[in-house]
C-alpha positions in Angstrom: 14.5 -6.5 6.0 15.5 -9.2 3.0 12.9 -10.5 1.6 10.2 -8.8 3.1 7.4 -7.9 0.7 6.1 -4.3 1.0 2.1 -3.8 0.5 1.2 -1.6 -2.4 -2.2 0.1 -2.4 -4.2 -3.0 -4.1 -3.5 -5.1 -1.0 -4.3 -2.3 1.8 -7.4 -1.6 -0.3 -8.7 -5.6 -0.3 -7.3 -6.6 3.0 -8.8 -3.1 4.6 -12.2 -4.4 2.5 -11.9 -7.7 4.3 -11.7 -6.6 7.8 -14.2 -4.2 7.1 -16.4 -7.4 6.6 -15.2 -9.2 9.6 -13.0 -11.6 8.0 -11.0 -13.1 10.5 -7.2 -13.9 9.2 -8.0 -17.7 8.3 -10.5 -16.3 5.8 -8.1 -13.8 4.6 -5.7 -16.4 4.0 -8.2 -18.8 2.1 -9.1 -15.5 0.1 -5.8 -15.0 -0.7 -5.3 -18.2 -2.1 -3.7 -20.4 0.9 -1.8 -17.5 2.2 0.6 -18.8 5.3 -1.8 -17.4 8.8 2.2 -15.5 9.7 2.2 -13.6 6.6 -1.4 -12.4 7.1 -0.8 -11.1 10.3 2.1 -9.4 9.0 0.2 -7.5 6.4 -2.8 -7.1 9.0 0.3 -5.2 10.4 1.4 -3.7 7.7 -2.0 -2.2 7.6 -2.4 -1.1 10.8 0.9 0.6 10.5 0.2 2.5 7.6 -3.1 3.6 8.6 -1.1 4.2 12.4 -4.3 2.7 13.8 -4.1 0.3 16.9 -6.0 -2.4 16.4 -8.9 -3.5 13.2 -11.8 -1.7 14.5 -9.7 1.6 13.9 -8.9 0.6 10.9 -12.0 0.6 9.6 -13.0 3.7 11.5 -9.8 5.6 10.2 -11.0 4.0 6.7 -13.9 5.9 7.1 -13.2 9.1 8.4 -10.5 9.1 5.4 -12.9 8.7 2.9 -11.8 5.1 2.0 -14.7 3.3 3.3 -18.6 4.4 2.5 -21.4 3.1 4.0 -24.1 3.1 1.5 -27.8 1.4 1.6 -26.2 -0.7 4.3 -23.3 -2.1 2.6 -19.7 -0.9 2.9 -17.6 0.0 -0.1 -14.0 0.7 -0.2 -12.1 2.8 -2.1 -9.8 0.6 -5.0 -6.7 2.0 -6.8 -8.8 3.4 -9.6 -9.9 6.1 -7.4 -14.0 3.9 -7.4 -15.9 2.5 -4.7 -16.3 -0.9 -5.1 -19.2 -2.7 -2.8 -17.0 -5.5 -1.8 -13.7 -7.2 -3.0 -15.4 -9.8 -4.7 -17.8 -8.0 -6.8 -19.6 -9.0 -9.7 -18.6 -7.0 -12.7 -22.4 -5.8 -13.9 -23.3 -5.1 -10.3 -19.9 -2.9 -9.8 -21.0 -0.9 -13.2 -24.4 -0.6 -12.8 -24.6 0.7 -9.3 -21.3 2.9 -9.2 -22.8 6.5 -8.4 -20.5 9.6 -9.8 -17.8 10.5 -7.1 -14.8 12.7 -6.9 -11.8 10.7 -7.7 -9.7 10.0 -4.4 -6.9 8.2 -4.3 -5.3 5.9 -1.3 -2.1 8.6 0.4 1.1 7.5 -0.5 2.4 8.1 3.0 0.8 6.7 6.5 -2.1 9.0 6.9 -2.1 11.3 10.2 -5.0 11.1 12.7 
C-alpha cells in the first residue's frame, strides 16, 4: 500500500511497552505526540500481526513467553533495540543505568514470531 508506514523494531518495542502498561490508544496517541487515534490502531495492528497474536492481552503474553517482556520486583520491562531491558518507555536515564542487571543480549525477530 502507498504510503503506508511500516513499523521498525523501536515502535513494536514502545507500543508493546505501552500496552503492557494498560495504555489505552488515546494515551498512546498523546505519547506519541498527537498521533491521529486511526493510525494508532493501525500500528496496534501492525503489532498484533507481527506478533500473530489476537487481541493485546496476547500480546503481552506472547511478549513474555518470547523473552521480550520481564517481570521483575513487580514492574515490567521490555526488551529495546539495544538488546537491554528497559523498566518502562519513559525511563529516567540514571534509574535505566543503575538498575540494569547483566543479561544475554536478545534481539526483537526480524520475522513475525511463530506460537
Amino acid at each position: 500500500m502507498a504510503g503506508r508506514a511500516t513499523l521498525g523494531a523501536a515502535d513494536h518495542a514502545a507500543l508493546l511497552s505501552l500496552i503492557a502498561q494498560g495504555s489505552r490508544n488515546s494515551d498512546i496517541g498523546s505519547f506519541w505526540g498527537g498521533v491521529p487515534l486511526d493510525t494508532v490502531k493501525s500500528r496496534v495492528r501492525s503489532l498484533l500481526a507481527y506478533l500473530r497474536c489476537l487481541d493485546r492481552t496476547h500480546a503481552v503474553l506472547a511478549g513474555m513467553q518470547h523473552g521480550l517482556i520481564e517481570l521483575r520486583d513487580g514492574q515490567l520491562h521490555v526488551l529495546d533495540v539495544d538488546g537491554e531491558f528497559r523498566p518502562s518507555v519513559v525511563v529516567d536515564a540514571a534509574y535505566a543505568a543503575s538498575s540494569a542487571v547483566p543479561r544475554p543480549k536478545r534481539r526483537w525477530p526480524e520475522e513475525p514470531v511463530n506460537l
